[in-house]
N, CA, C and O atoms as CSV, one atom per row, in Angstrom:
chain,resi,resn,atom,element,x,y,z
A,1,UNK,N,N,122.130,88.932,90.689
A,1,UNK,CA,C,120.790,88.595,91.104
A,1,UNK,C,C,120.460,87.153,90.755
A,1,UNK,O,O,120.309,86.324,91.653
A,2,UNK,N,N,120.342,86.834,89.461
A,2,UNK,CA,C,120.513,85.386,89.109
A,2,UNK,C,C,121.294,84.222,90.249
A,2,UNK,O,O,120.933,83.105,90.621
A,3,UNK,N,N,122.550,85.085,90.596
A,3,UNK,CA,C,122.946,83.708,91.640
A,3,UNK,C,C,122.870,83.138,92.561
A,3,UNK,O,O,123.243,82.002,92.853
A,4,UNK,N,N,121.748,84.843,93.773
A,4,UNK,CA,C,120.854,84.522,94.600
A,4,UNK,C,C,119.996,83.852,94.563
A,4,UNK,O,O,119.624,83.175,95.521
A,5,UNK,N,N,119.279,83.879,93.057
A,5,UNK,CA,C,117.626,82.976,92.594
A,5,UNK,C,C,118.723,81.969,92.269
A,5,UNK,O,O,118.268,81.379,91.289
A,6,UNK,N,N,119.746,81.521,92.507
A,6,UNK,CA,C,119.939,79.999,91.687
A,6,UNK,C,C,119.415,79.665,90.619
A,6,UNK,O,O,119.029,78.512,90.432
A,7,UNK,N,N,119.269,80.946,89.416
A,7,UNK,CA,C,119.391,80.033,88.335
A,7,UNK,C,C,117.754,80.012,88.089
A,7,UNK,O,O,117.368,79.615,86.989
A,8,UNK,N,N,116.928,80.361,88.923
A,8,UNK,CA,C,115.827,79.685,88.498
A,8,UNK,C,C,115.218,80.891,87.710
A,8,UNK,O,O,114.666,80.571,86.657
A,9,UNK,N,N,115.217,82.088,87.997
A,9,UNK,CA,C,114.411,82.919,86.950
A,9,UNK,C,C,113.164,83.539,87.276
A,9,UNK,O,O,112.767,84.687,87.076
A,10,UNK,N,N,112.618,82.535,87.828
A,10,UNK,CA,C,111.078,82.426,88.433
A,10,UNK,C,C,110.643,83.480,88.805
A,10,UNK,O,O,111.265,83.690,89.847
A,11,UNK,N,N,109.551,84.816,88.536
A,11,UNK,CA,C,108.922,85.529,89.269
A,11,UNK,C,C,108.358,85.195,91.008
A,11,UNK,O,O,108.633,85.690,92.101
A,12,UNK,N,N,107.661,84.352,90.646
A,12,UNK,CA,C,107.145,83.134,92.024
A,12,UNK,C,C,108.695,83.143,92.878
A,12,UNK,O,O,108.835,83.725,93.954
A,13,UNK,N,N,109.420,82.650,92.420
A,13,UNK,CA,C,110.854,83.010,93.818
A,13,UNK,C,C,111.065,84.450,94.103
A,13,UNK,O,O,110.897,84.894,95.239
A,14,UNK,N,N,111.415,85.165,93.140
A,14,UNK,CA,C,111.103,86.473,93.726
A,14,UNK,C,C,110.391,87.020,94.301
A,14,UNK,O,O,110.598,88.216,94.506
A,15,UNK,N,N,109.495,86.525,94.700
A,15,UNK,CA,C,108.289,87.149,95.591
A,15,UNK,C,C,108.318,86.194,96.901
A,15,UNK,O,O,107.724,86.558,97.916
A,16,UNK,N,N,108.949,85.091,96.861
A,16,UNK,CA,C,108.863,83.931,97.670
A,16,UNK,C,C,109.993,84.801,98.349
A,16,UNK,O,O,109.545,85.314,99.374
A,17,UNK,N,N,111.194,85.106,98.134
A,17,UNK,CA,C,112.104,85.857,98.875
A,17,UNK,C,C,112.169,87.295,99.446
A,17,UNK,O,O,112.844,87.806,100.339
A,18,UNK,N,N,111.156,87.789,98.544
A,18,UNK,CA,C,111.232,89.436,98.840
A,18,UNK,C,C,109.599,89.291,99.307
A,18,UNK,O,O,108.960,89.231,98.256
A,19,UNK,N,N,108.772,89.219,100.346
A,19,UNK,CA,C,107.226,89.250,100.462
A,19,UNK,C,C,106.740,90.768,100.131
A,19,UNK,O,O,105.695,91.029,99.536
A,20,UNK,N,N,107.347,91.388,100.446
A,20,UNK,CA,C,106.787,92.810,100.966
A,20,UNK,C,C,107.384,93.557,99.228
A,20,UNK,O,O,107.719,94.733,99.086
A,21,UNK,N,N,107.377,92.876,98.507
A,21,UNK,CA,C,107.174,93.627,96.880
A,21,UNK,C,C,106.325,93.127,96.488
A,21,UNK,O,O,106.212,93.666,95.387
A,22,UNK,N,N,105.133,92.035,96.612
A,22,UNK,CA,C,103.994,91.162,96.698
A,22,UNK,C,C,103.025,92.901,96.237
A,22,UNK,O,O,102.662,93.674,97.125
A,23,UNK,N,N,102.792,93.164,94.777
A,23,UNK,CA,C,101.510,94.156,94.965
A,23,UNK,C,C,100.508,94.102,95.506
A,23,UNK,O,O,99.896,93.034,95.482
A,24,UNK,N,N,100.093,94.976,96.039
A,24,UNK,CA,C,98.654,95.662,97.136
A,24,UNK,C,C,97.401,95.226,96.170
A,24,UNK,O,O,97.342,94.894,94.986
A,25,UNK,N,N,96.764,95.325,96.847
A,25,UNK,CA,C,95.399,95.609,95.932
A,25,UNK,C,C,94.402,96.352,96.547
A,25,UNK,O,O,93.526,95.966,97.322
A,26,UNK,N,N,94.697,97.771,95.996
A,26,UNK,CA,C,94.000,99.110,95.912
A,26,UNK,C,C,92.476,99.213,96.732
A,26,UNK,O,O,92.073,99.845,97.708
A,27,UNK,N,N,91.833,98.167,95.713
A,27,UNK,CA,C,90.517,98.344,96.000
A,27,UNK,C,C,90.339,97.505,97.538
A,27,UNK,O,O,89.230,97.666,98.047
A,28,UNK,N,N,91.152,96.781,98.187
A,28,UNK,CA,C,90.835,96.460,99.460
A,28,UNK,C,C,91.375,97.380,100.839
A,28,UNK,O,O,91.328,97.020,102.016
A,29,UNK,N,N,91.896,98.678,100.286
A,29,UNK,CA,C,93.461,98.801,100.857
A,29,UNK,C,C,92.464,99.811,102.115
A,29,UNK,O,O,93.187,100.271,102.999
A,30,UNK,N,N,91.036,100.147,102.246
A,30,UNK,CA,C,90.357,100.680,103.260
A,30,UNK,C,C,89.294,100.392,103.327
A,30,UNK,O,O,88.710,100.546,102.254
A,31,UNK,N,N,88.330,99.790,104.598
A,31,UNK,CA,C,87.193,99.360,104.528
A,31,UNK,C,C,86.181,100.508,104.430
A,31,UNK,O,O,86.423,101.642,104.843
A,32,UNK,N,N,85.222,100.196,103.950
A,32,UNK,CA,C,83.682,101.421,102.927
A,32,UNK,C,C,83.825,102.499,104.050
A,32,UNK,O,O,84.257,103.587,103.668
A,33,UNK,N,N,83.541,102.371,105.316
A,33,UNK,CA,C,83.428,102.823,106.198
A,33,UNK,C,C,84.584,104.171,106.500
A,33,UNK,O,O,84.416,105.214,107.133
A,34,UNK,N,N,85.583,103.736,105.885
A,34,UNK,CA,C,86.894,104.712,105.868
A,34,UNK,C,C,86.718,105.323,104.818
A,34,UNK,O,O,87.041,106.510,104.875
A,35,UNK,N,N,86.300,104.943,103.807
A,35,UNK,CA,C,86.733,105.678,102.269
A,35,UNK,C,C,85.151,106.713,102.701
A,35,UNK,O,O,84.775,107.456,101.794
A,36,UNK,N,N,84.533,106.721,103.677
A,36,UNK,CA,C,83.210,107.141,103.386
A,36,UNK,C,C,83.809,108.787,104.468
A,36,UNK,O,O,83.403,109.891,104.104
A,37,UNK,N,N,84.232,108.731,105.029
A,37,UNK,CA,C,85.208,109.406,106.366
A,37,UNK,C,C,85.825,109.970,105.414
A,37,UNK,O,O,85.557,111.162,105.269
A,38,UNK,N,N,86.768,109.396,104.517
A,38,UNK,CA,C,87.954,110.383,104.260
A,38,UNK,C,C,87.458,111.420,102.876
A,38,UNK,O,O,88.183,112.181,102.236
A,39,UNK,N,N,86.378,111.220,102.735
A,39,UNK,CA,C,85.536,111.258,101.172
A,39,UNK,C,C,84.642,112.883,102.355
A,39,UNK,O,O,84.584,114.073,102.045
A,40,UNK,N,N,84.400,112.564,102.947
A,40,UNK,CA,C,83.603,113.335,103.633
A,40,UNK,C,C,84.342,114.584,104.335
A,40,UNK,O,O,83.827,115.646,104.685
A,41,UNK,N,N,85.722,114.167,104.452
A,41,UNK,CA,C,86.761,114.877,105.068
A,41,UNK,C,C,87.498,115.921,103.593
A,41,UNK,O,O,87.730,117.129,103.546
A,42,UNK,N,N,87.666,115.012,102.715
A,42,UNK,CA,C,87.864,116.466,101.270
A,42,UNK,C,C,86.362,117.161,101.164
A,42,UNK,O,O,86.370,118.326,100.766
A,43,UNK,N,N,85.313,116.684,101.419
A,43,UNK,CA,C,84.780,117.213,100.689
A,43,UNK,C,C,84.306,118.552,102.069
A,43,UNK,O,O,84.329,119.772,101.905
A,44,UNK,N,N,84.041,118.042,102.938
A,44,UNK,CA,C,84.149,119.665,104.333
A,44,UNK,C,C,85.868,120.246,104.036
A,44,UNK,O,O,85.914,121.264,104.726
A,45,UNK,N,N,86.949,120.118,103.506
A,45,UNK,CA,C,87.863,120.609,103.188
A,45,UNK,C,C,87.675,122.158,102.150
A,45,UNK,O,O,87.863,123.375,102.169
A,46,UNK,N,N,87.051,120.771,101.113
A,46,UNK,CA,C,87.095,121.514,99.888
A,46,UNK,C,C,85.893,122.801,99.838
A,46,UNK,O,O,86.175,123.782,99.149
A,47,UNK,N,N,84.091,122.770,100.835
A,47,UNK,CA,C,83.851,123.816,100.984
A,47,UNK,C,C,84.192,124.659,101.629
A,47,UNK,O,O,83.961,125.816,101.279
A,48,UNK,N,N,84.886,124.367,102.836
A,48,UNK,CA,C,86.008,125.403,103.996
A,48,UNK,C,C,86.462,126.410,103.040
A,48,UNK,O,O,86.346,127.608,103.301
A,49,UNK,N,N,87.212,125.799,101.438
A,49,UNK,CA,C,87.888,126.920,100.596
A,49,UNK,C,C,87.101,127.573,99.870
A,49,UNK,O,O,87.272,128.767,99.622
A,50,UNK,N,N,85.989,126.774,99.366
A,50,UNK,CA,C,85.116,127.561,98.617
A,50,UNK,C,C,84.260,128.688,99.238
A,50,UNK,O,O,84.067,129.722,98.599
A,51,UNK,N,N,83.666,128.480,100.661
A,51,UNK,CA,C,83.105,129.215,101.388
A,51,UNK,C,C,84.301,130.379,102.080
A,51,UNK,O,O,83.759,131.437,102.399
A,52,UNK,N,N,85.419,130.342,102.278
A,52,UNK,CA,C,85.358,131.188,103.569
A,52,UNK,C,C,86.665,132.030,102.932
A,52,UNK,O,O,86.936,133.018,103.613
A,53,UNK,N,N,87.483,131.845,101.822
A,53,UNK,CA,C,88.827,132.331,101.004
A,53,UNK,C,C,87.998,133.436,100.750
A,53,UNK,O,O,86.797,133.442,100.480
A,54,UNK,N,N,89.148,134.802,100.925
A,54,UNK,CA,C,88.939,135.587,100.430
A,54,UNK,C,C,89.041,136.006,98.687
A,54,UNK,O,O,89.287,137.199,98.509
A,55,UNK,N,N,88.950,135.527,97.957
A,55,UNK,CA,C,88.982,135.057,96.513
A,55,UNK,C,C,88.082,135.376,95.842
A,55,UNK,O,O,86.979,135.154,96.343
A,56,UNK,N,N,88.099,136.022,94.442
A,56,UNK,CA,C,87.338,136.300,93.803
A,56,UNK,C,C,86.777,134.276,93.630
A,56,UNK,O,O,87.282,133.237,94.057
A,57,UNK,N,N,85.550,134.578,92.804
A,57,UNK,CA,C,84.909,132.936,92.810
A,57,UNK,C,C,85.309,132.123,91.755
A,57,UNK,O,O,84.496,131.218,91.564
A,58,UNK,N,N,86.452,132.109,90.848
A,58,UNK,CA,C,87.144,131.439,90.366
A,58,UNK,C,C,88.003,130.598,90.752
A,58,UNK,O,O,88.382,129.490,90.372
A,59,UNK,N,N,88.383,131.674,92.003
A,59,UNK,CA,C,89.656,131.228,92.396
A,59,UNK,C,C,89.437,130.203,93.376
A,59,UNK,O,O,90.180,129.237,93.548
A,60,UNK,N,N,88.131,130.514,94.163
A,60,UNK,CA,C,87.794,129.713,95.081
A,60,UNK,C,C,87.272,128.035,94.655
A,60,UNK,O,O,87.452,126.922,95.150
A,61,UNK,N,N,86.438,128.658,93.292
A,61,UNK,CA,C,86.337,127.091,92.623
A,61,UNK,C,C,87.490,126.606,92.517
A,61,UNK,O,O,87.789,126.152,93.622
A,62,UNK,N,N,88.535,126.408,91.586
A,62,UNK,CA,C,89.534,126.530,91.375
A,62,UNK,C,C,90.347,125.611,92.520
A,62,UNK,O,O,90.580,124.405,92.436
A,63,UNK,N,N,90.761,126.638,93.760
A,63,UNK,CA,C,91.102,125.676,94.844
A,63,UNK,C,C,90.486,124.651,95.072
A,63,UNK,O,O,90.809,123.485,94.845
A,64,UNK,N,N,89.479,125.114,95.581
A,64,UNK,CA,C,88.370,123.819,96.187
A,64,UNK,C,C,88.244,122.800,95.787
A,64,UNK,O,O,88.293,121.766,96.453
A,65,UNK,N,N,87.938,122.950,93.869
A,65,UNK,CA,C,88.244,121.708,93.551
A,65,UNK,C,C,89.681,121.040,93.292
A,65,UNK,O,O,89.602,119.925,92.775
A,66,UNK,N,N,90.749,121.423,93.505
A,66,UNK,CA,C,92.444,121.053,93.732
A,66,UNK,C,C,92.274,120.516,94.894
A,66,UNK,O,O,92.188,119.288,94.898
A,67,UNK,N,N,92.191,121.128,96.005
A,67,UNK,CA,C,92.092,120.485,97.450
A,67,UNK,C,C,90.973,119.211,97.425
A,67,UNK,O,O,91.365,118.153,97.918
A,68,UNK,N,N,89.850,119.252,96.974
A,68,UNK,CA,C,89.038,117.579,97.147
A,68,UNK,C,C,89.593,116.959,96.589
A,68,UNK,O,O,90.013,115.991,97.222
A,69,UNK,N,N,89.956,117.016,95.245
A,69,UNK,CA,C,90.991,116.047,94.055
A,69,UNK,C,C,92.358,116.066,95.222
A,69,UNK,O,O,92.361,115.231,96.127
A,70,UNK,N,N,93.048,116.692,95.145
A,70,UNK,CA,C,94.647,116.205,96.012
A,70,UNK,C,C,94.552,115.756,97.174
A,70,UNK,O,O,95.631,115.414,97.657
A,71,UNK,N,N,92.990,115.527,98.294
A,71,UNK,CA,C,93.135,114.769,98.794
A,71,UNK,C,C,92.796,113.527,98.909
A,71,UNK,O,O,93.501,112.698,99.484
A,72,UNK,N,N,91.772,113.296,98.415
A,72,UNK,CA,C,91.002,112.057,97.452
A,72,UNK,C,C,92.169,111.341,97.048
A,72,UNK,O,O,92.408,110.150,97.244
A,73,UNK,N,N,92.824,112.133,96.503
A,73,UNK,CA,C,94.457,110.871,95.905
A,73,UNK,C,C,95.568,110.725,96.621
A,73,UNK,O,O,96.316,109.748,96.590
A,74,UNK,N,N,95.727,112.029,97.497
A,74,UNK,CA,C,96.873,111.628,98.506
A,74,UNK,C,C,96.349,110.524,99.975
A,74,UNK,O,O,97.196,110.019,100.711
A,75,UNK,N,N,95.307,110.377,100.111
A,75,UNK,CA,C,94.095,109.340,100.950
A,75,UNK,C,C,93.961,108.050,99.895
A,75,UNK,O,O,93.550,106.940,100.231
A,76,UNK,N,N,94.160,108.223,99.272
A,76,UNK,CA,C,94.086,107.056,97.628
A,76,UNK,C,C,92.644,106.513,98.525
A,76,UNK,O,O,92.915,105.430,99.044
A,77,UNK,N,N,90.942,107.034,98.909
A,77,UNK,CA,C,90.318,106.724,99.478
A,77,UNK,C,C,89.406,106.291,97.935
A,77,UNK,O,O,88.984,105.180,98.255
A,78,UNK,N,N,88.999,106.489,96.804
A,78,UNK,CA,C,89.334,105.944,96.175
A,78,UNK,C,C,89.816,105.630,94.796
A,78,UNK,O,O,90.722,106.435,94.583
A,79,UNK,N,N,89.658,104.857,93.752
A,79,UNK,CA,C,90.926,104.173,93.142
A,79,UNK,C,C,91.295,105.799,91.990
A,79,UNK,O,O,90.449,106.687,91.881
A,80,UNK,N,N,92.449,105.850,91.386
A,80,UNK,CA,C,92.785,106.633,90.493
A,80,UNK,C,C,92.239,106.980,89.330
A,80,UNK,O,O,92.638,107.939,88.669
A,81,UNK,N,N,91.083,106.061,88.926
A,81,UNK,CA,C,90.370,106.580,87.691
A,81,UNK,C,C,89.507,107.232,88.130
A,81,UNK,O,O,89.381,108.351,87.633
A,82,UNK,N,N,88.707,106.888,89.055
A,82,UNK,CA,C,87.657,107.847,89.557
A,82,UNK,C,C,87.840,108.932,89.911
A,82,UNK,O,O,86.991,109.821,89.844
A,83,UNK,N,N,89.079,109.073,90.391
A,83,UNK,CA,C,89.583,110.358,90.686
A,83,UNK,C,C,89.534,111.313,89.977
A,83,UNK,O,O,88.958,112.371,90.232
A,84,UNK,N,N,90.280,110.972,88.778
A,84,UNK,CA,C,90.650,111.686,87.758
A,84,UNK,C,C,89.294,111.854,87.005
A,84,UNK,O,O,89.141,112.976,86.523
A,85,UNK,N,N,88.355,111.032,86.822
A,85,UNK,CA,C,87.178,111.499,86.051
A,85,UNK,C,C,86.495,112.460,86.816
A,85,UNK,O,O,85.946,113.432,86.297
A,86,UNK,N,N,86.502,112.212,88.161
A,86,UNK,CA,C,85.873,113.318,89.063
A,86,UNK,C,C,86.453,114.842,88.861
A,86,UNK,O,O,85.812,115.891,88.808
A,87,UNK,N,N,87.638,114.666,88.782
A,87,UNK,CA,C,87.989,116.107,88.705
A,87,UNK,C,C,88.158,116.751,87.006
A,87,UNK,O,O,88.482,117.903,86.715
A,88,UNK,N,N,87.823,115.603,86.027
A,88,UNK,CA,C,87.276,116.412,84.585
A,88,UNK,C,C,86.122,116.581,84.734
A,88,UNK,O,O,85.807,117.566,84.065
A,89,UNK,N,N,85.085,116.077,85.363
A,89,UNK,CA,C,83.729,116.435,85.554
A,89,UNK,C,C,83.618,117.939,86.667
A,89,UNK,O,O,82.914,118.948,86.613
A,90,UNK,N,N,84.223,117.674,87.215
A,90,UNK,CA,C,84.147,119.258,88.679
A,90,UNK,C,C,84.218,120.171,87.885
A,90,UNK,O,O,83.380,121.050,87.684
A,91,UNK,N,N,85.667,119.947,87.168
A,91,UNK,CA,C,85.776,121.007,86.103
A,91,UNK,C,C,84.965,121.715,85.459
A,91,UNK,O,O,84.689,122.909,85.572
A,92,UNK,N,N,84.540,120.826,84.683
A,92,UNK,CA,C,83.210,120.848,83.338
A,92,UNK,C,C,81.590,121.573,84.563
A,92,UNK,O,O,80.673,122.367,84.352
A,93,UNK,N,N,81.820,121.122,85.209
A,93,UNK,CA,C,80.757,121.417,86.180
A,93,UNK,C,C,80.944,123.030,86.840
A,93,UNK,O,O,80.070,123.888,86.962
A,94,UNK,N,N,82.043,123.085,87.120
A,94,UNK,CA,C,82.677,124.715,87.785
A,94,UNK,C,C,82.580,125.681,86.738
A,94,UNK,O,O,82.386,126.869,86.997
A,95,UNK,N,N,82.733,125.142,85.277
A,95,UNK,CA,C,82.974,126.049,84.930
A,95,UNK,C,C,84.451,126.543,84.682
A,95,UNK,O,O,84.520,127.669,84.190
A,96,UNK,N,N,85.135,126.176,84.826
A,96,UNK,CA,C,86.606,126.276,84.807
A,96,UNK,C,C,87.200,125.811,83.372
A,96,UNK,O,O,88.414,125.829,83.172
């Protein structure tokens, strides 16, 4: 690897040669307008399970809140802390 970079070492060349390992940045990665759509899309998901599963109501909490959390992060609509505080709060909130 060194003898491709010639020696130089440089992070800055490595990125100068490889663009597309250049990190993302999260918080731009969908405009409000999308994160507001896909936010709206777990969350008619997540009562679909709570409302209509045949499930005692644990179970239905339970899902419901798995399905808004796993899609919230598999949509990365938005960033990973919020996520994760959202779904210790659902929790704490469900009852679970």
């Amino acid at each position: 690897m060194a003898g491709r970079l010639r020696g130089t070492g440089c992070v800055l060349s490595i990125m100068e040669e490889r663009p597309h390992l250049v990190p993302m940045d999260n918080d731009a990665s969908y405009p409000p307008s999308r994160r507001a759509w896909l936010m709206l899309l777990a969350l008619s998901a997540a009562a679909a399970c709570l409302l209509w599963l045949p499930l005692d109501l644990n179970a239905r909490k339970g899902l419901a809140l798995l399905v808004f959390i796993g899609l919230l992060w598999l949509t990365e609509a938005l960033p990973l802390p919020v996520i994760l505080t959202a779904g210790a709060a659902g929790c704490a909130a469900a009852g679970l």
